[in-house]
Structure formats: structure tokens, C-alpha cells
C-alpha positions as CSV (number, residue, x, y, z in Angstrom):
1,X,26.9,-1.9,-9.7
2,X,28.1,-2.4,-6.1
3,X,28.1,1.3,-6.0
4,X,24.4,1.1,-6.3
5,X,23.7,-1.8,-3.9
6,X,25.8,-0.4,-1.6
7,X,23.8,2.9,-2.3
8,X,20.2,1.4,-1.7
9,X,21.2,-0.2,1.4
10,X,22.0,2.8,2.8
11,X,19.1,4.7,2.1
12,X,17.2,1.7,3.6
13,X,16.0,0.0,-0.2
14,X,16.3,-3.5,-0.7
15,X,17.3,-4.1,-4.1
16,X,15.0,-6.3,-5.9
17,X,15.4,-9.6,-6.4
18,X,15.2,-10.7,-10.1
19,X,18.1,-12.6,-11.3
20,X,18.1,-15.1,-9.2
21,X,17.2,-18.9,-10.2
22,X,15.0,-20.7,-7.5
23,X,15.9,-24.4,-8.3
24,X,12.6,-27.2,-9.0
25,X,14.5,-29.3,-5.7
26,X,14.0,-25.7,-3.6
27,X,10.4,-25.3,-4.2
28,X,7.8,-27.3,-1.6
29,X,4.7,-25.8,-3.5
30,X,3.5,-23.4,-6.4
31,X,0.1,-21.4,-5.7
32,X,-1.2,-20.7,-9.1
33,X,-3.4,-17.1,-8.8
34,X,-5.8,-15.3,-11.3
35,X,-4.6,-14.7,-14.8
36,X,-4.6,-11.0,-15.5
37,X,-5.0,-9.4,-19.5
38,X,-3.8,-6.0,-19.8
39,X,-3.6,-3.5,-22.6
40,X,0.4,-2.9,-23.8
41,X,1.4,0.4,-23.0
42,X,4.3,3.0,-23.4
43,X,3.0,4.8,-20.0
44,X,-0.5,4.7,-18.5
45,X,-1.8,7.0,-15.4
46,X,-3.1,3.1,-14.6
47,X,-0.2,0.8,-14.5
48,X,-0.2,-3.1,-14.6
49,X,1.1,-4.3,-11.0
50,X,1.7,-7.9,-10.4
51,X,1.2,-9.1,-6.2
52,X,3.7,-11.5,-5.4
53,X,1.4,-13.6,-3.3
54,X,-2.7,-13.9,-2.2
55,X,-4.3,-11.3,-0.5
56,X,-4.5,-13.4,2.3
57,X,-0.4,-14.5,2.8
58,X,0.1,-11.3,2.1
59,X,-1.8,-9.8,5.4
60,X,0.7,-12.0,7.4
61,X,2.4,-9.6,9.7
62,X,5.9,-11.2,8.9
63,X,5.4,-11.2,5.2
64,X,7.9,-8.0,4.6
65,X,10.4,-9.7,6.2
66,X,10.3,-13.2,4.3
67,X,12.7,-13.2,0.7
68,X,10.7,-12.9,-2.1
69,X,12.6,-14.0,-5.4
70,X,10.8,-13.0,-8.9
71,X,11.3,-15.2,-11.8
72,X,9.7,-15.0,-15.4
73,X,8.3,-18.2,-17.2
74,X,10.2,-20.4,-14.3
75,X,13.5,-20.0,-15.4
76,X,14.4,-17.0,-17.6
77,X,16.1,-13.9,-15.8
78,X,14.3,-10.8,-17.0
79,X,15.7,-6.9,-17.3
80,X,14.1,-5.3,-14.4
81,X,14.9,-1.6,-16.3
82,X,11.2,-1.1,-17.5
83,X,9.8,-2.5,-13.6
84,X,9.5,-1.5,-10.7
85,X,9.8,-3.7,-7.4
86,X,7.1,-2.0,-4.7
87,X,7.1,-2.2,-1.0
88,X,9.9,-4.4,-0.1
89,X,9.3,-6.6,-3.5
90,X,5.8,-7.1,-2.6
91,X,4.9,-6.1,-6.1
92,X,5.7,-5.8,-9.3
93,X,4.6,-2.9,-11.8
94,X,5.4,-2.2,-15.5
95,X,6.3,1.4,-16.0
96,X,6.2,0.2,-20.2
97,X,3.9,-2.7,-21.0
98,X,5.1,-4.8,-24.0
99,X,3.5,-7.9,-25.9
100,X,7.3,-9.2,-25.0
101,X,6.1,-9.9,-21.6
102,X,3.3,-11.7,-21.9
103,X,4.4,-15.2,-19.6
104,X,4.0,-16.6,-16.6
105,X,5.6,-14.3,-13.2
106,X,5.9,-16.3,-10.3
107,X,7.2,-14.9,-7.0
108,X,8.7,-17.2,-4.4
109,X,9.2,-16.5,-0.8
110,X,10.1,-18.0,2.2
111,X,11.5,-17.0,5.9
112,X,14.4,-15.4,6.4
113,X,14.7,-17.1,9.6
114,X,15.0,-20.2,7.9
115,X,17.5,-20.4,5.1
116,X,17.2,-24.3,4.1
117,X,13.3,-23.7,4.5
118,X,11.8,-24.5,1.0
119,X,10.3,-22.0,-1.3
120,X,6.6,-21.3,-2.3
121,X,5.6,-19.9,-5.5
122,X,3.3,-18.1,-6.4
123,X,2.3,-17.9,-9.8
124,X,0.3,-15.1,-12.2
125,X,-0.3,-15.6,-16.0
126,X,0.1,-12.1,-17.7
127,X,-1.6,-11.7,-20.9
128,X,-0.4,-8.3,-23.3
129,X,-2.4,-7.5,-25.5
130,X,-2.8,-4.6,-28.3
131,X,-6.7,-4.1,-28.0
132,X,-9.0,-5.6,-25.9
133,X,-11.3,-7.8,-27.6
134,X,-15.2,-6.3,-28.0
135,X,-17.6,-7.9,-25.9
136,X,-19.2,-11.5,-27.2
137,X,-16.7,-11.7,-29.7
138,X,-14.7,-14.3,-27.2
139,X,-16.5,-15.2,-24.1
140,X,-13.6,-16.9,-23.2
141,X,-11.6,-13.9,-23.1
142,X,-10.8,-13.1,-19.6
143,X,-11.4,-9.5,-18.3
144,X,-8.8,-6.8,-17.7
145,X,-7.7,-6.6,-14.1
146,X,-7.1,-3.2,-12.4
147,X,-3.6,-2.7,-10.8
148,X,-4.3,-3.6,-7.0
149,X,-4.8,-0.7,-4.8
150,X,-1.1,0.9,-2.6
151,X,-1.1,-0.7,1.1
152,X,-2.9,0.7,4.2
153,X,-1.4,0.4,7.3
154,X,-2.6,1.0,10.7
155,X,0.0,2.5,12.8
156,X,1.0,3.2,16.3
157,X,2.8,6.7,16.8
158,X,4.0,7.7,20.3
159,X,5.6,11.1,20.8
160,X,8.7,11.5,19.1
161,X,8.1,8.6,17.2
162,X,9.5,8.9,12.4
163,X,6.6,7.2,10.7
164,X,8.2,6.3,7.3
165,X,6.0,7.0,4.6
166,X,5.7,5.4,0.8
167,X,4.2,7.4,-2.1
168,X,0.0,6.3,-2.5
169,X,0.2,4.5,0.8
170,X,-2.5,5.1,3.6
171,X,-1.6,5.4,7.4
172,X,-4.4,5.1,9.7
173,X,-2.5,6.5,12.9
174,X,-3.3,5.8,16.7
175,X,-1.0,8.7,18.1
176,X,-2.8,9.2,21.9
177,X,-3.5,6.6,24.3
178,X,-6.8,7.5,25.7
179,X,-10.5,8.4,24.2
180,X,-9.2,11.9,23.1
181,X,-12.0,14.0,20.7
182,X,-11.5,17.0,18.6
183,X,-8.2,16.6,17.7
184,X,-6.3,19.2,15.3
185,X,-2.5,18.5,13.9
186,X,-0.6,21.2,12.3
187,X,2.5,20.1,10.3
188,X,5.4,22.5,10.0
189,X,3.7,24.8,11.9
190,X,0.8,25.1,8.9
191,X,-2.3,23.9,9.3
192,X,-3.1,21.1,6.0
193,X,-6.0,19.1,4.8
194,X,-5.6,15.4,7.0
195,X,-8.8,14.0,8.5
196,X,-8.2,13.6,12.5
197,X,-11.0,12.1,14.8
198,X,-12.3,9.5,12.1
199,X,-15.3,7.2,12.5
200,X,-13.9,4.3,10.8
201,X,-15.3,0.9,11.8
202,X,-12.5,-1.4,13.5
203,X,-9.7,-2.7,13.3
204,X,-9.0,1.3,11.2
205,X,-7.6,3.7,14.1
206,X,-9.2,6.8,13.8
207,X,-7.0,9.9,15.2
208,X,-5.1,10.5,11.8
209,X,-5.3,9.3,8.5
210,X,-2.8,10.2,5.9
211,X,-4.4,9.2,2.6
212,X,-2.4,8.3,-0.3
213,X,0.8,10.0,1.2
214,X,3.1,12.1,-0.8
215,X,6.2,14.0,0.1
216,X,5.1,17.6,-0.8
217,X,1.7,17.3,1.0
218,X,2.4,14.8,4.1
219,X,6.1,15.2,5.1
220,X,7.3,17.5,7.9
221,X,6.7,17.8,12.1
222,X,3.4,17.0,13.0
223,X,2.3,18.5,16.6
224,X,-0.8,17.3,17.1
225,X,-3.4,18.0,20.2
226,X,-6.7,16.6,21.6
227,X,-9.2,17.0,23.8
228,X,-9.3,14.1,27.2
229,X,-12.7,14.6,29.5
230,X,-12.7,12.5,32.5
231,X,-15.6,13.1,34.3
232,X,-15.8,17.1,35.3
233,X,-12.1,17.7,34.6
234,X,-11.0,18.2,30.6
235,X,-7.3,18.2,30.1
236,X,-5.4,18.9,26.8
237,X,-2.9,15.7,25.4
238,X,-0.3,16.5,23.0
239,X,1.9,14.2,20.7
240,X,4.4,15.5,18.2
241,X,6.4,13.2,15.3
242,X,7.3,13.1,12.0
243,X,6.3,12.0,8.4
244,X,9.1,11.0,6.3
245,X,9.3,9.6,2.7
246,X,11.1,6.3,3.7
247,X,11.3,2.6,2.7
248,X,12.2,1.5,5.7
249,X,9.4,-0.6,8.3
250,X,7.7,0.9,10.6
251,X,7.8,-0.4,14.2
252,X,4.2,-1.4,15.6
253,X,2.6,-1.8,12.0
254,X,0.2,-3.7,10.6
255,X,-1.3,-4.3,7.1
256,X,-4.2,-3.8,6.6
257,X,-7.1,-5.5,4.2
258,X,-7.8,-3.4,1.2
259,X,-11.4,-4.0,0.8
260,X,-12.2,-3.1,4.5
261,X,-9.9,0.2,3.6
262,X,-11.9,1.1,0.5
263,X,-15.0,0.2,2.5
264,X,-14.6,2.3,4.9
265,X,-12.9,5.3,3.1
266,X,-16.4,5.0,0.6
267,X,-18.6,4.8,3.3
268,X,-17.2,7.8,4.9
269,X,-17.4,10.4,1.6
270,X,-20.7,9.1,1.7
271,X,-21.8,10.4,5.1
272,X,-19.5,13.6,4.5
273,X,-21.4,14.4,1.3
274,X,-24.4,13.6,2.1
275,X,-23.6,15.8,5.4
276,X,-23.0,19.0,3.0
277,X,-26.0,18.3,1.0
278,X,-27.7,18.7,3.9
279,X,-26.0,21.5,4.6
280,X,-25.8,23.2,1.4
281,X,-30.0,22.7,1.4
282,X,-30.6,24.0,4.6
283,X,-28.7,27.3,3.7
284,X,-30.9,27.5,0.4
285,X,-34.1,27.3,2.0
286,X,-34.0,29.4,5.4
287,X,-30.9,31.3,4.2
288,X,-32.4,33.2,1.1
């Protein structure tokens, strides 16, 4: 066991938190969030994920950094075997689903900066069930919910600069300084599929984004160029870093709000299909 703590560390995991005991005298207040019904499971491309805390509390830029302690039913320690704790214990997902875990999950944080600082809880009801029940048979039923989307970060790259990556996550990247257009990125030497000089509405950067990052697709040296015009005089700016699969933070990071990500990302396929329809349309009519 210390083997394996001593092993996460290194690789820059912190273990999960989940047989610890937060006592009734520690916590200053418990949040109580949506109840969430889920259909059991032995594995499911759509897993049940649990957010330790509100969307909002959750955007706070030092929320990574606070301990996060996860308890089941208030007191009962729980085998963490079947789980899995994601993003620096931000959430937690059920590789296998059981009726067994139906209860109550409550996630308490609180500053590290502050070690006497009192806890708060937050706390999710999670229902297991066998079959979902048919619609108007119980209106009191409440719904299934959906496993929350993976994190989007926006991130600021300088040259040089490791952005450590987490499988599904999206990094919208800000890697030159200036206005630069037309900007193409090959990664180990080989040009890939990533979308570079994006129209994404603010607070999204737009030079690179990285969509639902994974290590066979993303990872390697990016070297990256773009076009600057000031006034008469066009020069070329160049930045060059890397991707890496990593659990570590990344410096000058910020989370960002998943609605305005999935927003956005819609609203663009939008325009780009409709854009090749055009396209496609065009070529039928002049081009026969």
C-alpha cells in the first residue's frame, strides 16, 4: 500500500480520498444538490459520474487545490475498487453500477491553506435502479441524469511551455501573443486533424483547440506557426511545446463553464456544416 501511494505521488496522482471520516463538529454547512436515478450496470459506454460540488464552486479557480474528502451515507467508508476519482477528486464515476450503492455521496472540501477551516459538504442522492420506470406510471419518478460532460480548460502556452493533458478533456490554447491568422501546427513533425484559428465567442481562446484529448491522437511536439500583419509588413511567429498525458496542473489555467463550451463547439459544426452544404451544392450545380 505505501508502495502505491508512494507510486502515485510520483507520477503526480493524488490518491483519492475515501476512507476518511469528516466529523458532524468539522462540518460548517452541507449543500444538498439534485438527486440523480441511474440504470445498474456491469459497464456502460455512458457511465454514472457523481460532481463533488455545484457547477458554480466548482469554476472557482482555487477549487483543485482545496481537499475534497468523499464519504457514503455520512459515515460509512466505501471500497473505492469499482470507482474512479477524476480530475484531482473532482468527480466520482462507477466503472460497475450496483443496486448496493444506491445512498447518499457527499463530498466535503475546504482550503488547504487552512487546515482548522471547517468543511462544506456537498451532498447527491443516488438512486440504482434495475429498469427505468415507463413514462406516467410514477410522475414522481425523477429522470435519469446524464454523466456531466469532461472539463474545458482555457490555457495559456508560451514557447517551450508541457501542457498536461487528461483523457476527454478540452484545451482551448492561446499559444501567440498577438492577432496572428492562418495558423497551422504540425505535431511530431505530422500534420493531424486539430482546429487552429477558431471563432469561438469569449472568454474560449481560439489559436488551438484540442478536443476530447487522447494520448494516441494529441501527444507529441507541437510546432506551430502563424501569420502577424502590421500594417504593410507581414512577419511569420512561431511557438513550439508539448502535449503530454499528465495529471498534474497546468500553470495559467482556467476552468471553463461547460454550457458556454458545448455552446460554442455546437454552434461552430453548425456553421462548418452548413459551410460544406454550401459547398457540396455549389459543386452540384455549376460543377456537372
Amino acid at each position: 500500500m505505501i508502495y502505491l501511494l508512494l507510486t502515485l505521488f510520483a507520477i503526480g496522482i493524488s490518491p483519492p480520498v475515501f476512507c476518511t471520516i469528516v466529523q458532524p463538529d468539522q462540518i460548517a454547512k452541507t449543500v444538498f444538490l439534485n438527486d440523480t436515478t441511474f440504470l445498474a450496470y456491469n459497464s456502460s459506454a455512458i457511465k454514472c459520474r457523481i460532481d463533488c460540488a455545484d457547477a458554480e464552486t466548482m469554476l472557482q479557480k482555487d477549487f483543485r487545490s482545496f481537499q475534497k474528502v468523499w464519504m457514503f451515507n455520512n459515515t460509512e467508508m466505501f471500497s473505492a475498487d469499482d470507482k474512479t476519482f477524476i480530475d484531482s477528486n473532482r468527480s466520482l464515476e462507477f466503472q460497475v453500477l450496483n443496486m448496493e450503492d444506491t445512498g447518499s455521496y457527499q463530498c466535503c472540501i475546504r482550503s488547504t491553506d487552512l487546515a482548522y477551516q471547517s468543511f462544506v459538504c456537498y451532498s447527491t442522492l443516488l438512486i440504482v435502479v434495475d429498469e427505468m420506470p415507463e413514462d406516467g406510471m410514477n410522475a414522481t419518478a425523477p429522470t435519469t441524469t446524464e454523466a456531466p460532460p469532461p472539463p474545458s480548460w482555457n490555457v495559456v502556452i508560451e514557447d517551450g511551455d508541457i501542457l498536461n493533458a487528461q483523457p476527454e478533456n478540452n484545451y482551448f490554447l492561446k499559444i501567440f501573443e498577438d492577432n496572428v491568422t492562418s495558423i497551422h501546427c504540425l505535431v511530431n513533425e505530422v500534420e493531424i486533424k486539430i482546429k487552429t484559428s477558431n471563432n469561438f465567442p469569449p472568454p474560449l481562446y481560439n489559436d488551438v483547440l484540442i478536443q476530447s484529448f487522447n494520448l494516441t491522437d494529441h501527444s507529441g511536439v507541437y510546432v506551430c506557426n502563424g501569420t502577424l500583419q502590421i500594417g504593410n509588413e507581414t512577419t511569420i511567429e512561431n511557438v513550439s511545446f508539448t502535449v503530454s498525458q499528465s495529471w498534474n496542473d497546468n500553470k495559467n489555467a482556467d476552468l471553463l463553464d461547460a454550457k458556454l463550451v458545448a455552446e460554442a463547439l455546437k454552434s461552430a459544426f453548425t456553421v462548418f456544416s452548413f459551410f460544406f452544404i454550401s459547398l457540396f451544392i455549389l459543386f452540384s450545380v455549376f460543377g456537372a
